[in-house]
HTML snippet that shows the backbone in 3Dmol.js (N, CA, C, O; Angstrom):
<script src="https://3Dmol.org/build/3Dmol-min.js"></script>
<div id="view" style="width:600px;height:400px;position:relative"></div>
<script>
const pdb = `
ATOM      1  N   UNK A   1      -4.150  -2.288  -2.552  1.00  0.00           N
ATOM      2  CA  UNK A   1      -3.257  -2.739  -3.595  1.00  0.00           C
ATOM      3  C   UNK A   1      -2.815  -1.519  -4.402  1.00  0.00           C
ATOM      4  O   UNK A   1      -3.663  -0.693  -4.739  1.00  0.00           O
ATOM      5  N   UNK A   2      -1.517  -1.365  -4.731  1.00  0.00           N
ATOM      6  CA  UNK A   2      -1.055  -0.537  -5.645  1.00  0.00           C
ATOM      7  C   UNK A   2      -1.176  -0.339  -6.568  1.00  0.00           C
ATOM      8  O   UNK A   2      -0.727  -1.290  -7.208  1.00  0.00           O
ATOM      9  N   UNK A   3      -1.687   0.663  -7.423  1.00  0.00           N
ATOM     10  CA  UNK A   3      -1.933   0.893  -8.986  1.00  0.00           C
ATOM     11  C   UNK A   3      -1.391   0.920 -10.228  1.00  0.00           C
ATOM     12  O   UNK A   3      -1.946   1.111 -11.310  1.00  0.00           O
ATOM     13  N   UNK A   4       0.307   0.606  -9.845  1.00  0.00           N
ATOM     14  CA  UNK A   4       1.614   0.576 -10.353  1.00  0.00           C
ATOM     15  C   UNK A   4       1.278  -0.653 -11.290  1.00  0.00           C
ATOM     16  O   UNK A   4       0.578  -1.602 -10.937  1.00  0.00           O
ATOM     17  N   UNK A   5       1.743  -0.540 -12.265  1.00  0.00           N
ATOM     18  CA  UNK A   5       1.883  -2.075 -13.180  1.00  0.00           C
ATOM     19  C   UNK A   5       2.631  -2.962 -12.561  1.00  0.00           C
ATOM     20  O   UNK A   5       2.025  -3.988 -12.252  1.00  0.00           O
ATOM     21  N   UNK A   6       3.712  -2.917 -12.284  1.00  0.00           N
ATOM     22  CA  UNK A   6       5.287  -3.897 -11.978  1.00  0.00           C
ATOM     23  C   UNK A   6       4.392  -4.423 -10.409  1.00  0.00           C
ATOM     24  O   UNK A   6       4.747  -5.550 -10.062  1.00  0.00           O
ATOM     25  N   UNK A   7       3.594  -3.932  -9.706  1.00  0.00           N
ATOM     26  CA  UNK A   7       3.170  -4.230  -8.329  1.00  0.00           C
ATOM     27  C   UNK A   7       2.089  -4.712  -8.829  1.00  0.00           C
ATOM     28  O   UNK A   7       2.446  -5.878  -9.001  1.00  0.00           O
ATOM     29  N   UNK A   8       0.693  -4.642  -9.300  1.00  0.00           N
ATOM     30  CA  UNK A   8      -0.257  -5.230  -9.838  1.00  0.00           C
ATOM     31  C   UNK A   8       0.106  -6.349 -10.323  1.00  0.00           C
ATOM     32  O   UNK A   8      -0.546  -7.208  -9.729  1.00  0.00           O
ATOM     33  N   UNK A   9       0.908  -6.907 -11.208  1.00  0.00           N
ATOM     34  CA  UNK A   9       1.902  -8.188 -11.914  1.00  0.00           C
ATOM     35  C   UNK A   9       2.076  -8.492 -10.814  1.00  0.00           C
ATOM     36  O   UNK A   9       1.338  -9.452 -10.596  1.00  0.00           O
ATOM     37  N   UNK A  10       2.918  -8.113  -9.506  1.00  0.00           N
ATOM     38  CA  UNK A  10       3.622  -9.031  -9.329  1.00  0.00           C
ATOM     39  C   UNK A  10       2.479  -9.448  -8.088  1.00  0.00           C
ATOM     40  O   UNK A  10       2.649 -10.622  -7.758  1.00  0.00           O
ATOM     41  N   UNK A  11       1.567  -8.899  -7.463  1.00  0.00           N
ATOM     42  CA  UNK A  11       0.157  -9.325  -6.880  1.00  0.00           C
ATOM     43  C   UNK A  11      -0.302 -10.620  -7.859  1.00  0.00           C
ATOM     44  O   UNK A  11      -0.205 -11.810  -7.557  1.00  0.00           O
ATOM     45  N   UNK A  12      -0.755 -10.135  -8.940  1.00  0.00           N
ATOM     46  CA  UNK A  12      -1.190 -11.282  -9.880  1.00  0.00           C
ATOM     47  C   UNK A  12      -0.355 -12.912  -9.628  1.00  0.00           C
ATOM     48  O   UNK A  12      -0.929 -13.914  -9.202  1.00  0.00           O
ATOM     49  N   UNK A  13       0.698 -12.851  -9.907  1.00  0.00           N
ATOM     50  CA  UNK A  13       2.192 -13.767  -9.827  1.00  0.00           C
ATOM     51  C   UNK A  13       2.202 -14.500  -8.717  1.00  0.00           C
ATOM     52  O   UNK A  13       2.454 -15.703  -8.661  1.00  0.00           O
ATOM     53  N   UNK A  14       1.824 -13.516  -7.483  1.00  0.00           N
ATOM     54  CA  UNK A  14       1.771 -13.999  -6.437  1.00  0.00           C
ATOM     55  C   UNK A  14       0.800 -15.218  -5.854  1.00  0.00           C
ATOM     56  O   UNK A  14       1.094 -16.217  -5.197  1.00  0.00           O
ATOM     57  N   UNK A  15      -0.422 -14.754  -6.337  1.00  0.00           N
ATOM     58  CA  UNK A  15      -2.001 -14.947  -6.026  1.00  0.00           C
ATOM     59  C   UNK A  15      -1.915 -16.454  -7.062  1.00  0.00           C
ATOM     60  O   UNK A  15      -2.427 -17.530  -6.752  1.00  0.00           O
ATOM     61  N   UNK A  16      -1.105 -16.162  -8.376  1.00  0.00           N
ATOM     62  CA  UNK A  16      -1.079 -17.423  -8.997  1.00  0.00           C
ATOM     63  C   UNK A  16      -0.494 -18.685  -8.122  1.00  0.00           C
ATOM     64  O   UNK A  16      -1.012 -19.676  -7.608  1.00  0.00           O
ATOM     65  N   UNK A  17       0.914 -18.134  -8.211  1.00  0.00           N
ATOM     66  CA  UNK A  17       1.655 -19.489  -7.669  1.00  0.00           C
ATOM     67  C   UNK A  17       0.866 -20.197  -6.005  1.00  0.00           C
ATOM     68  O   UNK A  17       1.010 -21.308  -5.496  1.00  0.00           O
ATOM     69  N   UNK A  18       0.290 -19.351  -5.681  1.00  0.00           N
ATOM     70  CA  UNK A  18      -0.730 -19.634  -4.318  1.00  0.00           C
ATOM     71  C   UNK A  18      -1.002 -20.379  -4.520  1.00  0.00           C
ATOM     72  O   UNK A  18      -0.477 -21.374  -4.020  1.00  0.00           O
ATOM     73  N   UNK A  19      -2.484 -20.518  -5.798  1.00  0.00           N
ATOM     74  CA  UNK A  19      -3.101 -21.412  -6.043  1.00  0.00           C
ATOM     75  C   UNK A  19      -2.768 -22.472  -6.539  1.00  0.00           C
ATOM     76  O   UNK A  19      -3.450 -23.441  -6.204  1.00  0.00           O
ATOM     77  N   UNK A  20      -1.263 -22.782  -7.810  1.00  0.00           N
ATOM     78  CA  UNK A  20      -0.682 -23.738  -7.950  1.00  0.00           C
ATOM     79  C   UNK A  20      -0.357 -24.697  -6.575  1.00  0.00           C
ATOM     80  O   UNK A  20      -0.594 -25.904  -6.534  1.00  0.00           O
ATOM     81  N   UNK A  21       0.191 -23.968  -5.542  1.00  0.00           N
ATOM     82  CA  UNK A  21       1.187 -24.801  -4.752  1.00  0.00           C
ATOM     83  C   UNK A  21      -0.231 -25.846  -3.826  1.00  0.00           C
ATOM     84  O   UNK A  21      -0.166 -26.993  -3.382  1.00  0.00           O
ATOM     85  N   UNK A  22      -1.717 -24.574  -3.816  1.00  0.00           N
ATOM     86  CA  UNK A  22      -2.182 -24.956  -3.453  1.00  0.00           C
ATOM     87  C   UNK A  22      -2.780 -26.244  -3.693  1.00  0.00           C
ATOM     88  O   UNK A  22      -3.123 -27.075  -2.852  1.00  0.00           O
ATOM     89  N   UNK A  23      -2.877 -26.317  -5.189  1.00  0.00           N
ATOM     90  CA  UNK A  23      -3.881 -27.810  -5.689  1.00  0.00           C
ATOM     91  C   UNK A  23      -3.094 -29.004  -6.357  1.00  0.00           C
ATOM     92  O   UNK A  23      -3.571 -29.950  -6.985  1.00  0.00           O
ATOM     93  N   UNK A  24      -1.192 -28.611  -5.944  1.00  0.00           N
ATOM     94  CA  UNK A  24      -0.419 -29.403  -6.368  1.00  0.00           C
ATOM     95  C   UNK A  24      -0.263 -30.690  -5.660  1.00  0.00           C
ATOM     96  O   UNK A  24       0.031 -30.580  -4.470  1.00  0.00           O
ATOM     97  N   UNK A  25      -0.408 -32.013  -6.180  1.00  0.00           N
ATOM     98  CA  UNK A  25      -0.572 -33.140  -5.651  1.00  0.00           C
ATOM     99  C   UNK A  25      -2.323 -33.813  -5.301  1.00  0.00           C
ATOM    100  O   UNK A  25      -2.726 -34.942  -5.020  1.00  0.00           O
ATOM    101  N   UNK A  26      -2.959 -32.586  -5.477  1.00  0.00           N
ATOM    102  CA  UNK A  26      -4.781 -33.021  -5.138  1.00  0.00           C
ATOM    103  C   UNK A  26      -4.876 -33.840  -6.562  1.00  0.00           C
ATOM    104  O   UNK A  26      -4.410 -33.531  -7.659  1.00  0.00           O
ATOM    105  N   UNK A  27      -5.669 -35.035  -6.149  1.00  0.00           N
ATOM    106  CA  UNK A  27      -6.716 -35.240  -7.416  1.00  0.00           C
ATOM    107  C   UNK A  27      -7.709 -34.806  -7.532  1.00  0.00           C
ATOM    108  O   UNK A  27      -8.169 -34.096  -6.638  1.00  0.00           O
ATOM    109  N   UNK A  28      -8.366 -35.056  -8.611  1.00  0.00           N
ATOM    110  CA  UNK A  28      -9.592 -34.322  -9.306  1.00  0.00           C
ATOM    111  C   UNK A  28     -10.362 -34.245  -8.231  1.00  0.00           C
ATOM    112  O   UNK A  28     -10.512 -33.184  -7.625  1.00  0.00           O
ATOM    113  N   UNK A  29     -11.306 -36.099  -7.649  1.00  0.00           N
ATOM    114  CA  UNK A  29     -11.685 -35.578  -6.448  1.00  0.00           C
ATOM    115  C   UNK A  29     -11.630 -35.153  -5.539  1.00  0.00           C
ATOM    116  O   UNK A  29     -12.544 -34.431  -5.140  1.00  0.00           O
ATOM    117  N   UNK A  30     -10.474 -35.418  -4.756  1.00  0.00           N
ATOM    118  CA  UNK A  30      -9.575 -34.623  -3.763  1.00  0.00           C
ATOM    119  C   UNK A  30      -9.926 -32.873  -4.137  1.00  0.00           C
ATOM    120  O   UNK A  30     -10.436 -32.119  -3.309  1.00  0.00           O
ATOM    121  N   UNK A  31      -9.641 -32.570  -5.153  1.00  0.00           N
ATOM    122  CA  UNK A  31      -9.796 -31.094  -5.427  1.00  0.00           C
ATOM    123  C   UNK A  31     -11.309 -30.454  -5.588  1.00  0.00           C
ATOM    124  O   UNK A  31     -11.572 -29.261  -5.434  1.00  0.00           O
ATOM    125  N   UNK A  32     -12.360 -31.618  -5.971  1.00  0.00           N
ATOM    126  CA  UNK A  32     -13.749 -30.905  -6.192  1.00  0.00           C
ATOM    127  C   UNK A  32     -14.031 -31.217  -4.847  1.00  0.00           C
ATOM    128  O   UNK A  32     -14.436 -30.195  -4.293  1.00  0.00           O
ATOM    129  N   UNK A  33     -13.999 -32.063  -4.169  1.00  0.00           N
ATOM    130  CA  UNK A  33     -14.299 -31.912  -2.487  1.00  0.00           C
ATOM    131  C   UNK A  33     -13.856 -31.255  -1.707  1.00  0.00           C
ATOM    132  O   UNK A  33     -14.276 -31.175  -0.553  1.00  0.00           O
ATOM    133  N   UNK A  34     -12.694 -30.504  -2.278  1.00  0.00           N
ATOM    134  CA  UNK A  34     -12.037 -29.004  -1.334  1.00  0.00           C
ATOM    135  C   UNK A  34     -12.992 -28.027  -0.989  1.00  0.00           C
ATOM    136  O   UNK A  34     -12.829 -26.996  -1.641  1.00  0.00           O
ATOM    137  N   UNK A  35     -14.001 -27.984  -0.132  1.00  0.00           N
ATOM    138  CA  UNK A  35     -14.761 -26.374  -0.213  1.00  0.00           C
ATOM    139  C   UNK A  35     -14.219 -25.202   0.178  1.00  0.00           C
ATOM    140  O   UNK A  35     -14.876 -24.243   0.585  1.00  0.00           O
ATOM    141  N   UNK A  36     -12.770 -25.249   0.045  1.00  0.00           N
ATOM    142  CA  UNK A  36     -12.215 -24.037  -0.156  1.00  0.00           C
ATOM    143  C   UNK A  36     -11.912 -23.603  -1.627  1.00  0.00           C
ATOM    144  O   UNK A  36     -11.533 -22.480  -1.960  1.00  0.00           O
ATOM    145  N   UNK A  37     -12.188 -24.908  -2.643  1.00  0.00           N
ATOM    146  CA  UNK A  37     -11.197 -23.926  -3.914  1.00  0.00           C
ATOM    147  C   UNK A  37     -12.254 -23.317  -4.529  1.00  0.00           C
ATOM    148  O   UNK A  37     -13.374 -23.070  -4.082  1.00  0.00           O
ATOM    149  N   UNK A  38     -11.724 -23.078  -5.722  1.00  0.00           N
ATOM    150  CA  UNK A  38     -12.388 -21.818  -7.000  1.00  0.00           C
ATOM    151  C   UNK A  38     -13.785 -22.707  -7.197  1.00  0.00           C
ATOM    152  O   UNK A  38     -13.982 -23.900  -6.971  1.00  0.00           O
ATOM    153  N   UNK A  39     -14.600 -21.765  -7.659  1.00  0.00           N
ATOM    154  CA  UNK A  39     -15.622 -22.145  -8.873  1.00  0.00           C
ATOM    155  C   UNK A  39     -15.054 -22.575 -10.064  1.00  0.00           C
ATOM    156  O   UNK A  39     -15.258 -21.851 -11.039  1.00  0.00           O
ATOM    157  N   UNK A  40     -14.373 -23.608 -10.227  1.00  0.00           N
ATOM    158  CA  UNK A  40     -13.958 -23.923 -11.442  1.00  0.00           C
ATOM    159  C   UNK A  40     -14.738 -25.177 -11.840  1.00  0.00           C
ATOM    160  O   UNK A  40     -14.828 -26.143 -11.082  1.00  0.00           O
ATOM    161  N   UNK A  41     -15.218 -25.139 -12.883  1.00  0.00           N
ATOM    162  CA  UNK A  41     -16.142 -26.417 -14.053  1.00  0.00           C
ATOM    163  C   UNK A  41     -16.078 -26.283 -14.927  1.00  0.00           C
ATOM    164  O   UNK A  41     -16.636 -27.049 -15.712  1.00  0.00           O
TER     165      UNK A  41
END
`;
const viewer = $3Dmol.createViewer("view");
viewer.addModel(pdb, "pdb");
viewer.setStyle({}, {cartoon: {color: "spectrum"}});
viewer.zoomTo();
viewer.render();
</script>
């Protein structure tokens, strides 16, 4: 990964909307029974 700000952002940006598109339409359980997503609690 590049050390550049404007490329770091736009990695970040990227990596975000991933995960949006990813858990868009899951429900809660649908989403805690994913054993692919985050550690999120």
């Amino acid at each position: 990964m590049s050390i550049y700000p404007l490329e770091y952002l736009q990695h970040m940006f990227d990596e975000t909307k991933y995960l949006i598109d990813r858990v868009e339409g899951l429900s809660k359980e649908e989403f805690i029974q994913d054993d692919t997503r985050l550690f999120w609690n």
